[in-house]
LOGUBA-871862 format. One record per residue: chain; residue number from 1; x, y negated, z negated of N, C-alpha, C, O in turn. Coordinates in Angstrom, 2 decimals, decimal comma, padded with zeros to 5 digits. Each point is the difference from the previous one (the first is absolute). Layout:
N
   chaine   num       n.x       n.y       n.z      ca.x      ca.y      ca.z       c.x       c.y       c.z       o.x       o.y       o.z
        A   NUM         X         Y         Z         X         Y         Z         X         Y         Z         X         Y         Z
...
END
This chain:
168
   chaine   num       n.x       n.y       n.z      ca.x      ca.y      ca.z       c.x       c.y       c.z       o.x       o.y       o.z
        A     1   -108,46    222,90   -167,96   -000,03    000,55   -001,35    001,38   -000,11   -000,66    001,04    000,12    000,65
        A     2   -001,09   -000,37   -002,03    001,20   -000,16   -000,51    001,43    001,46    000,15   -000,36    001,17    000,17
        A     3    001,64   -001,49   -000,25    000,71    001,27    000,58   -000,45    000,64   -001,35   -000,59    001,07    000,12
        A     4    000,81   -001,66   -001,66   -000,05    000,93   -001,13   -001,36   -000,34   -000,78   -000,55   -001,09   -000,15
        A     5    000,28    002,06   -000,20   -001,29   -000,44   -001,27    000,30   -001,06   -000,78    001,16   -000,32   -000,24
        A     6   -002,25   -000,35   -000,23    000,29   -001,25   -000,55    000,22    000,61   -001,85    000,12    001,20   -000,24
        A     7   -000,12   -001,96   -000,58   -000,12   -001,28   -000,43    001,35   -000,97    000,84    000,91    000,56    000,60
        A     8   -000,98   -001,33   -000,66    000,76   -001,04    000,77    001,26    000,62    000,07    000,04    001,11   -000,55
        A     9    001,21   -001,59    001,18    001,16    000,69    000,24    001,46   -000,59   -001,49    001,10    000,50   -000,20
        A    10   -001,65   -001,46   -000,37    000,55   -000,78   -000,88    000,07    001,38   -001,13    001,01    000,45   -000,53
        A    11   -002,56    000,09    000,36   -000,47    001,05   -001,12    000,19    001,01    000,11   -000,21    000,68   -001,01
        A    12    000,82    000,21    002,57    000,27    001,05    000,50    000,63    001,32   -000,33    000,01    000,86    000,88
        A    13    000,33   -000,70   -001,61    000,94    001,38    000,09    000,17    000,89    000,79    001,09    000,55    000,15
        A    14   -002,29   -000,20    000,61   -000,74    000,79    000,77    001,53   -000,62    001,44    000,95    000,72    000,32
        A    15   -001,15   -001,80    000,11    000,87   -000,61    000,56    001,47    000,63    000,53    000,38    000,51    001,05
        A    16    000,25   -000,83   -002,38    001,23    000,52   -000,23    000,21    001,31    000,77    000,75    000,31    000,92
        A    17   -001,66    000,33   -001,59    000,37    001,65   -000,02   -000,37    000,20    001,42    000,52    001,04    000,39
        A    18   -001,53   -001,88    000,94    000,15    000,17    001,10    001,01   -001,05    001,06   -000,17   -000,30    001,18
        A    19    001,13   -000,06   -002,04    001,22   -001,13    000,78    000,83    000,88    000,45    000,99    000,28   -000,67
        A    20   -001,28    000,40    002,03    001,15    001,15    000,54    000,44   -001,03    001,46   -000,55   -000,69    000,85
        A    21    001,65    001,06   -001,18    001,30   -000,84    000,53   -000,24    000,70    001,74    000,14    001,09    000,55
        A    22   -000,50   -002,23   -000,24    000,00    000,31    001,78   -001,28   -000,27    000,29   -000,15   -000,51    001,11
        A    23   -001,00    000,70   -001,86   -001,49    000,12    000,17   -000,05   -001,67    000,83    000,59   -001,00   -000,42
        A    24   -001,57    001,08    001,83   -000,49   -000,96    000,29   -001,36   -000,38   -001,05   -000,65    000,87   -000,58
        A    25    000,47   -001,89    000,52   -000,74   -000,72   -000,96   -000,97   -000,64    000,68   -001,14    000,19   -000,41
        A    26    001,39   -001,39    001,96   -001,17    000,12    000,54    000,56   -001,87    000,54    001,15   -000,42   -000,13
        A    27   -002,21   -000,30    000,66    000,03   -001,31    000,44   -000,56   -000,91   -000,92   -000,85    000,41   -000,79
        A    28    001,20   -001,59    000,80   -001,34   -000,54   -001,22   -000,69   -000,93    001,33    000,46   -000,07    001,14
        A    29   -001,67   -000,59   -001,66   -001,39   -000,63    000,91    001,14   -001,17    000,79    001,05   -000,28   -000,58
        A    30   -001,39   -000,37    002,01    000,85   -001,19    000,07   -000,14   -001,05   -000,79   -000,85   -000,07   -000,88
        A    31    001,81   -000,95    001,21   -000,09   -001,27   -000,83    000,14   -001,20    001,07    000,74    000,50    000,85
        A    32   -001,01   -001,67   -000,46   -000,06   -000,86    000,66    000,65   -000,81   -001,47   -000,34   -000,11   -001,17
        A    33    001,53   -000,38    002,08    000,91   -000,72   -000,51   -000,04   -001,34    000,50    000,59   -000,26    001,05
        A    34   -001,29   -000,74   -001,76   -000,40   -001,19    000,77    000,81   -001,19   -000,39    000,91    000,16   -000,81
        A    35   -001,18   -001,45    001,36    000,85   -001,17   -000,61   -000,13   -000,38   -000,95    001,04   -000,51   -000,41
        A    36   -002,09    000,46   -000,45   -000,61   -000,34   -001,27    000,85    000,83   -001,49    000,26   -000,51   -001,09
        A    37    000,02    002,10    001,66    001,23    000,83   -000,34    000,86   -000,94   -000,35    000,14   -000,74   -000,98
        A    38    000,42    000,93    002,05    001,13   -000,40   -000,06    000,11   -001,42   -000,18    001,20   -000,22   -000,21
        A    39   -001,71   -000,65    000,19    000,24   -001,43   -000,47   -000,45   -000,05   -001,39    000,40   -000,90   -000,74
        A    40   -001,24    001,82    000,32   -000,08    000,19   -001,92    001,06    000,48   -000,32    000,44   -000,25   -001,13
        A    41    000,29    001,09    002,03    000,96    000,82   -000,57    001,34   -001,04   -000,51    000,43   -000,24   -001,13
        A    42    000,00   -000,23    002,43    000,80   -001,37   -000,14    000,01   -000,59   -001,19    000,91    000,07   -000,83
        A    43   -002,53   -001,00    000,67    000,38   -000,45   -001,35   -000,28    000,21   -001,11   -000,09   -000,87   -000,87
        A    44   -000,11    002,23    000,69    000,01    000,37   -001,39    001,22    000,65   -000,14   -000,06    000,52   -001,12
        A    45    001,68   -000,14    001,89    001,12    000,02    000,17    001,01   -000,84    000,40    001,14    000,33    000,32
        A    46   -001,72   -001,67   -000,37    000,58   -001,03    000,28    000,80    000,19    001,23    001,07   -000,60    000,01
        A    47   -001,36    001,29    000,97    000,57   -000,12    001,37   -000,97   -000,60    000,90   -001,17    000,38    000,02
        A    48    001,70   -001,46    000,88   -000,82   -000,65    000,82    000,70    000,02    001,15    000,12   -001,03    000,66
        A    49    000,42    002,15   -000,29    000,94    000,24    000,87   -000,96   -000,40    001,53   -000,94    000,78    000,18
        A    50    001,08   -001,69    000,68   -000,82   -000,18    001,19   -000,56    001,05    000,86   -001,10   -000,15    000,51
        A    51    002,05    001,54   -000,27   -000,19    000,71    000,99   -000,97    001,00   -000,99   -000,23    001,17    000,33
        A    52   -000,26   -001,69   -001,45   -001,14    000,93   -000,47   -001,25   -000,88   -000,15   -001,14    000,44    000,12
        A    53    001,44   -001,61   -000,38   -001,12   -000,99   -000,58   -000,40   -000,80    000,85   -001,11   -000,51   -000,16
        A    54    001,91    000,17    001,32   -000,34   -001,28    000,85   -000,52    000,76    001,44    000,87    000,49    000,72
        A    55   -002,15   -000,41   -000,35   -000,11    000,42    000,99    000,30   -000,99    000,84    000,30    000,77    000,91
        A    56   -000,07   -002,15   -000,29    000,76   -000,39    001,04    001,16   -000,04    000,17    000,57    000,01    001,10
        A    57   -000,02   -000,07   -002,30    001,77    000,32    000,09    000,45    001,29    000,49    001,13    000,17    000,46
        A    58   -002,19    000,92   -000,56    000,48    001,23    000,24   -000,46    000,47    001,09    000,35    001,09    000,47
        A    59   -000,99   -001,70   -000,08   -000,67    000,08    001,74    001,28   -000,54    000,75    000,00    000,15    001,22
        A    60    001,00   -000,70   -001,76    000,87   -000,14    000,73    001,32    000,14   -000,35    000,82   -000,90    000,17
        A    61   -000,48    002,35   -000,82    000,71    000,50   -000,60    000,24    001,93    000,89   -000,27    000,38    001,13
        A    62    000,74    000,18   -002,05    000,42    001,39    000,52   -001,05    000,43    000,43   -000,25    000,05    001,21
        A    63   -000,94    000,53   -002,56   -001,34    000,59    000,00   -001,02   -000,37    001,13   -000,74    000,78    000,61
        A    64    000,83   -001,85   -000,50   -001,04   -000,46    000,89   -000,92   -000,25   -001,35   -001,22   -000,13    000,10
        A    65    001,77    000,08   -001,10   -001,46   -000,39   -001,12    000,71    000,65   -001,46    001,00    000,69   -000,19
        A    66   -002,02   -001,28   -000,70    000,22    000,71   -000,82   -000,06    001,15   -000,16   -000,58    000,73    000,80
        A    67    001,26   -000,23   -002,03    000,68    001,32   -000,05   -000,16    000,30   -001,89    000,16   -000,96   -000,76
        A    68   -000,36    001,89    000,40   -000,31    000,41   -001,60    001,16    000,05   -000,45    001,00    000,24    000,67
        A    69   -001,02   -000,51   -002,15    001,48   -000,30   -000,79    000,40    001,71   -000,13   -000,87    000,67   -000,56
        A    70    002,03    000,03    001,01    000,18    001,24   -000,18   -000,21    000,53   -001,40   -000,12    001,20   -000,22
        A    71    000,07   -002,41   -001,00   -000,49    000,65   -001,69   -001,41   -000,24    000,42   -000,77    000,63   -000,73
        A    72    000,29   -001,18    001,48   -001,79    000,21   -000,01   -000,57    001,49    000,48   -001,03    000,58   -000,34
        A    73    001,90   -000,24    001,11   -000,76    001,36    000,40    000,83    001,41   -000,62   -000,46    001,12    000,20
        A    74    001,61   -001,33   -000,87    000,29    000,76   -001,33   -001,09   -000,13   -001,26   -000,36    000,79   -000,87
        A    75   -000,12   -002,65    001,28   -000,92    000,39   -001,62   -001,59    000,19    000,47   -001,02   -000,46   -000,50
        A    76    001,14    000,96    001,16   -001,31    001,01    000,80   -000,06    001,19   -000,26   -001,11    000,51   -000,10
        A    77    002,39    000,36   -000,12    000,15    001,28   -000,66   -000,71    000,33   -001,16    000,04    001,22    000,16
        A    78   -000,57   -001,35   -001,07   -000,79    000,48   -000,71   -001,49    000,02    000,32   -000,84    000,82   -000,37
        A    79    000,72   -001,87    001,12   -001,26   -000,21    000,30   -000,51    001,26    000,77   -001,05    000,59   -000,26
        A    80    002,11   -000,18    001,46   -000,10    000,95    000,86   -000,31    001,36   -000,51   -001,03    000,62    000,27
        A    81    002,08   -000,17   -001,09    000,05    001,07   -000,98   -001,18    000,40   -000,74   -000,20    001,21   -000,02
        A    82   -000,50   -001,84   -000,51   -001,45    000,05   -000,32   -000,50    000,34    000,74   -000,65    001,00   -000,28
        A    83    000,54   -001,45    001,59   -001,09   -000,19    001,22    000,43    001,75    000,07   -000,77    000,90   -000,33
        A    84    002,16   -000,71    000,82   -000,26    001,30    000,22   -000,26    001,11   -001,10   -000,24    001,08    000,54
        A    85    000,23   -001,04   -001,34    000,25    001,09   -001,03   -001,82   -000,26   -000,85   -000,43    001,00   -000,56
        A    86   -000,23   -001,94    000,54   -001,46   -000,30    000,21   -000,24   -000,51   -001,43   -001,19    000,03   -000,30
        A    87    002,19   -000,58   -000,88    000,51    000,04   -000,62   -000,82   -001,92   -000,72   -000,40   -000,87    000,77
        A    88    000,39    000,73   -002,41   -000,92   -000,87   -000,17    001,45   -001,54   -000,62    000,54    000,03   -001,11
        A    89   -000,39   -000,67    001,73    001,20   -000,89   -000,45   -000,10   -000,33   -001,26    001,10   -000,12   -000,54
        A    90   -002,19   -000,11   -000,28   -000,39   -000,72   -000,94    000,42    000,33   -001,28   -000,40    001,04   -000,53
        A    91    001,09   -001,73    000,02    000,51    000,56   -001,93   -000,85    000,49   -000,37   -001,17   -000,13    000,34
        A    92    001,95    001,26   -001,67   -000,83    000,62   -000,61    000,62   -000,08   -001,52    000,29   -001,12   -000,40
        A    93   -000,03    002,48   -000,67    000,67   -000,23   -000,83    000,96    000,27   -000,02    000,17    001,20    000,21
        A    94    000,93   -001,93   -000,41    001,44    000,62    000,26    000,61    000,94   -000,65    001,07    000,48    000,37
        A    95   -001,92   -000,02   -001,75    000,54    001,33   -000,65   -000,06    000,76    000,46    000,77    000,85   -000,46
        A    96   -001,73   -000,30    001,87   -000,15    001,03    000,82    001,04    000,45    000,91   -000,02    000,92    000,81
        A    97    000,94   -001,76   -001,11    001,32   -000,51    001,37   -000,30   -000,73    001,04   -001,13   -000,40    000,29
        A    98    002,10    000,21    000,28    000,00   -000,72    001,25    000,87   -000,08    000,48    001,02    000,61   -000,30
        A    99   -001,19   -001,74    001,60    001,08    000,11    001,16    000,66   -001,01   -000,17   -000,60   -000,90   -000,57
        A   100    002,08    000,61    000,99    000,59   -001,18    000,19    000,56   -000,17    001,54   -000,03    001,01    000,69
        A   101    000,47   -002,08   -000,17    000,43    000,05    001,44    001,72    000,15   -000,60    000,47   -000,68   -000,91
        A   102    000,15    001,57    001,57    001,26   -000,02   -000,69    001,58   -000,53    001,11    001,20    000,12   -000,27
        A   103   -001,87   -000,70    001,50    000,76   -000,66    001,27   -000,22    000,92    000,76   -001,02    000,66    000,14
        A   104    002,52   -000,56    000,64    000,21    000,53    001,65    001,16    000,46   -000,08    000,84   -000,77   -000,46
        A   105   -000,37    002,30    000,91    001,12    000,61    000,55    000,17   -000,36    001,25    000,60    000,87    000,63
        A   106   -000,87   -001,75   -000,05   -000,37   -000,37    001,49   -001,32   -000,89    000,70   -001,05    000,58    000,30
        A   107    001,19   -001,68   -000,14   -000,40   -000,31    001,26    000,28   -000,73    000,77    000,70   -000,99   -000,19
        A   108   -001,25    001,37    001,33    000,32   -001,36    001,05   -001,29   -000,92    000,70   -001,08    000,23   -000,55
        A   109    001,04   -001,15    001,57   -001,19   -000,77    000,13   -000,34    000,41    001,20   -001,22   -000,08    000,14
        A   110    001,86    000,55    000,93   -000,22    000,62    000,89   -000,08   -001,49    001,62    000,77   -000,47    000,83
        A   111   -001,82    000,37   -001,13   -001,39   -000,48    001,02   -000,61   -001,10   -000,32   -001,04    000,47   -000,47
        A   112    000,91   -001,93    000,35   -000,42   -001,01   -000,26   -001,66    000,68    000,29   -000,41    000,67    000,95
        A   113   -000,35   -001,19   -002,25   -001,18   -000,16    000,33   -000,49   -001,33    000,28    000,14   -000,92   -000,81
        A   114   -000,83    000,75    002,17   -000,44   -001,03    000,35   -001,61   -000,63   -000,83   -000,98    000,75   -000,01
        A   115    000,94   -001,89   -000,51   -001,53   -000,40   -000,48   -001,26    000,36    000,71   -000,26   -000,35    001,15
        A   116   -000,47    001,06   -001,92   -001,35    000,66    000,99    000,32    001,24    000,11   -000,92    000,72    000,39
        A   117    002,06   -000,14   -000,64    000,23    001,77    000,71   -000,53    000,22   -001,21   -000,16   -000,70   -000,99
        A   118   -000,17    002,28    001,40   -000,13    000,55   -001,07    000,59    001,16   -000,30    000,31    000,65    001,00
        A   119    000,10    000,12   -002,63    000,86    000,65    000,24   -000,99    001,25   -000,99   -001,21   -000,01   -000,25
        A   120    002,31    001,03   -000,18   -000,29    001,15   -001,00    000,95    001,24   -000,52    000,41    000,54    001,03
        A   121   -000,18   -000,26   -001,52    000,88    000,64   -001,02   -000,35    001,35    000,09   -001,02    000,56   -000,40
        A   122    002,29    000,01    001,17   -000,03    001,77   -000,16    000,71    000,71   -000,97    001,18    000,18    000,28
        A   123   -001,57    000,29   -001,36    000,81    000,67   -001,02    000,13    001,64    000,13   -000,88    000,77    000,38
        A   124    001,91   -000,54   -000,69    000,68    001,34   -000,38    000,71    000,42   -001,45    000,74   -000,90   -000,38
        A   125   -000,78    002,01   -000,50    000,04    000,02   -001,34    001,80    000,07    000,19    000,34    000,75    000,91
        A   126    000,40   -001,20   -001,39    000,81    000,12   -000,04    000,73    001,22   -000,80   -000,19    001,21    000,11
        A   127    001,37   -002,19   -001,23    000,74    001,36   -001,09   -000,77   -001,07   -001,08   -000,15   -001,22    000,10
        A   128   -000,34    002,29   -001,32   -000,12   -000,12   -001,42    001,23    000,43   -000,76    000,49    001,07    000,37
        A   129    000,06   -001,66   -001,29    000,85    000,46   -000,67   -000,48   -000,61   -002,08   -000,41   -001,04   -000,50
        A   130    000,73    002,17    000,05   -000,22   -000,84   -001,21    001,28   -000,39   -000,72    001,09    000,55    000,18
        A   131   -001,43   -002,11   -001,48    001,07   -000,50   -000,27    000,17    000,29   -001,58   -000,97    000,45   -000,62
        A   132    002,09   -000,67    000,00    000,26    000,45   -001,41   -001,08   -000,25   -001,11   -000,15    000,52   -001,11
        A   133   -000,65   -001,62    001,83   -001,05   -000,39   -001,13   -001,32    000,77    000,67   -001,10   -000,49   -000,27
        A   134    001,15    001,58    001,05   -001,41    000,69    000,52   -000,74   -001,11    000,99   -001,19   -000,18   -000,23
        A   135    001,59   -000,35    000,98   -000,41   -001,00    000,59   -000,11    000,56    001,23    001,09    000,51    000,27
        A   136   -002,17   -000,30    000,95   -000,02    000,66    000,83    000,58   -001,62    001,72   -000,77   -000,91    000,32
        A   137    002,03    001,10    000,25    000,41   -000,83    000,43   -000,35    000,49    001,87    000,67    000,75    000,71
        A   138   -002,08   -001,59   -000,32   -000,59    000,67    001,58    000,99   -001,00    000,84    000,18   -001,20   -000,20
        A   139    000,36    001,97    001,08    000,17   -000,44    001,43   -001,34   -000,04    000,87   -000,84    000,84   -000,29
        A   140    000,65   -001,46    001,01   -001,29   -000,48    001,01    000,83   -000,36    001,29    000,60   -001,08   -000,09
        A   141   -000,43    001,81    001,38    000,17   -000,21    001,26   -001,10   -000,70    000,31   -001,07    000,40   -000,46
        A   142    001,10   -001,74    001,39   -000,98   -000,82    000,44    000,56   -000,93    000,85    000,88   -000,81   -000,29
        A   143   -001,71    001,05    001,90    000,38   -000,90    000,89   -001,34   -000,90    000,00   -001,03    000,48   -000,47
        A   144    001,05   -001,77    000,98   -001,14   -000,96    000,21    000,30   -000,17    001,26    001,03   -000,37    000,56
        A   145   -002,19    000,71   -000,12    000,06   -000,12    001,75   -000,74   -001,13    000,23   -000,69   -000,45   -000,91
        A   146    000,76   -000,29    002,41   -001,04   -001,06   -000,26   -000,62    000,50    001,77    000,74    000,25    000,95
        A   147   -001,88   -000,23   -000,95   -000,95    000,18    001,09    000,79   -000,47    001,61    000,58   -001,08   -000,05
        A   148   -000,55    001,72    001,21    000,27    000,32    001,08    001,56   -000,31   -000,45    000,34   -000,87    000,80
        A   149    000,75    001,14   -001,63    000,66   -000,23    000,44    000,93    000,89    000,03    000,01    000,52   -001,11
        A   150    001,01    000,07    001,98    000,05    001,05   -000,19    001,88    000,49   -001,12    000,73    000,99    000,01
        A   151   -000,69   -002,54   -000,89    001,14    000,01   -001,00   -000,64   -000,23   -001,18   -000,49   -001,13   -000,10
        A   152    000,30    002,13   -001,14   -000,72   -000,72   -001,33    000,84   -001,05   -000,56    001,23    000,12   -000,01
        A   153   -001,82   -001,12   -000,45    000,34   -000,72   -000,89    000,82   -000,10   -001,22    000,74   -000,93   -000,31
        A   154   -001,01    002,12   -000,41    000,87    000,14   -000,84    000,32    001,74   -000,23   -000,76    000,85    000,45
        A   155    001,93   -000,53   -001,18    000,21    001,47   -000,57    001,08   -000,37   -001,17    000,97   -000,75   -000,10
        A   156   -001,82    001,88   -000,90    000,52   -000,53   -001,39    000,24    001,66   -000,38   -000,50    000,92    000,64
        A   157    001,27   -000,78   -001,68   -000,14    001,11   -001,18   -000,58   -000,79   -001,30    000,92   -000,50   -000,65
        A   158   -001,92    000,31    000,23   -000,42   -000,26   -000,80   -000,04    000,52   -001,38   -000,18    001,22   -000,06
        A   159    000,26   -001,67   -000,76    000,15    000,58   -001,98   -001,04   -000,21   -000,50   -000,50   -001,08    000,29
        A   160   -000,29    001,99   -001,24   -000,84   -000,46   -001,08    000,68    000,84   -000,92    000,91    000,81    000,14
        A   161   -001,79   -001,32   -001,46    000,06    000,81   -001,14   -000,87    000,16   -000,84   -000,69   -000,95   -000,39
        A   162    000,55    002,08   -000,02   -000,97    000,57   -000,99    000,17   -000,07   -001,26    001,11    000,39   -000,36
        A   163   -002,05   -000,87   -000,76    000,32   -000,18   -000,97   -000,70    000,86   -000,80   -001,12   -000,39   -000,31
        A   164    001,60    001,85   -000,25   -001,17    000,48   -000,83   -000,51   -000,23   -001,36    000,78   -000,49   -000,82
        A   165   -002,24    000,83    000,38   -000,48   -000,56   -000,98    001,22   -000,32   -000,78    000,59   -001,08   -000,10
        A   166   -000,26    002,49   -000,55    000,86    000,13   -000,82    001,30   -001,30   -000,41    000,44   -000,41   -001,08
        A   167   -000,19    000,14    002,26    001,07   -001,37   -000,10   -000,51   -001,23   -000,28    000,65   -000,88   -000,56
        A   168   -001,89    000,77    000,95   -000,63   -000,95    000,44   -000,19   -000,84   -001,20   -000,61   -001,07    000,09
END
């Protein structure tokens, strides 16, 4: 079940007013991170870096194989975030407000994900602070763990931002 009542989390207010700093938030569903990933990922970023794209080159490399581009499973983060919070991705009208991704106070990559693992995203509410223009600025604690292993993949402090109607 979703953590907050809907309408979607984009339209939320309801939201806000339950973003208490420390609150676990929950896991999102796994993800199987496959080669097809990551070799779309490649070239629609123009990296064709071997030890992500070439599975025989990388069979005989560090990994033992390919391995996910560390911005591929950062740009999994939203996807995740939805998953947990039960939340509908899909535009709506933007006079209602909305969210922006606003970077990272932090992260690191941790843990090579290997092609085929699969991983998932544990969030924690971070600090809200608001900004001179009423802009509500979320921290999001979030590690991506990836299945039996016992180092996650990644840990970030993550940023969004809220845009209310009013600015909008």
């Amino acid at each position: 079940p979703p953590l907050l009542p809907q309408p979607p989390l984009m339209t939320n207010p309801a939201f806000l007013a339950n973003f208490i700093p420390g609150r676990e938030l929950g896991s999102s569903p796994w993800i199987t991170v496959t080669q097809e990933m990551i070799s779309t990922f490649g070239e629609v970023t123009h990296d064709l870096d071997p030890m992500h794209v070439d599975p025989a080159w990388a069979a005989k490399g560090p990994f033992r194989g390919t391995i996910a581009f560390g911005f591929l499973t950062i740009s999994l983060l939203t996807h995740m975030l939805h998953g947990v919070l039960g939340t509908d991705p899909q535009r709506h009208d933007p006079t209602q407000g909305y969210y922006l991704n606003y970077g990272f106070d932090r992260v690191r990559l941790v843990t090579p994900v290997p092609a085929g693992a699969r991983i998932r995203g544990t969030f924690r509410a971070g600090e809200r602070r608001v900004d001179a223009k009423d802009r509500s600025i979320l921290t999001w604690q979030v590690t991506v763990e990836i299945e039996g292993s016992e180092r996650p993949a990644l840990v970030a402090e993550w940023l969004s931002m809220w845009v209310p109607p009013e600015t909008a």
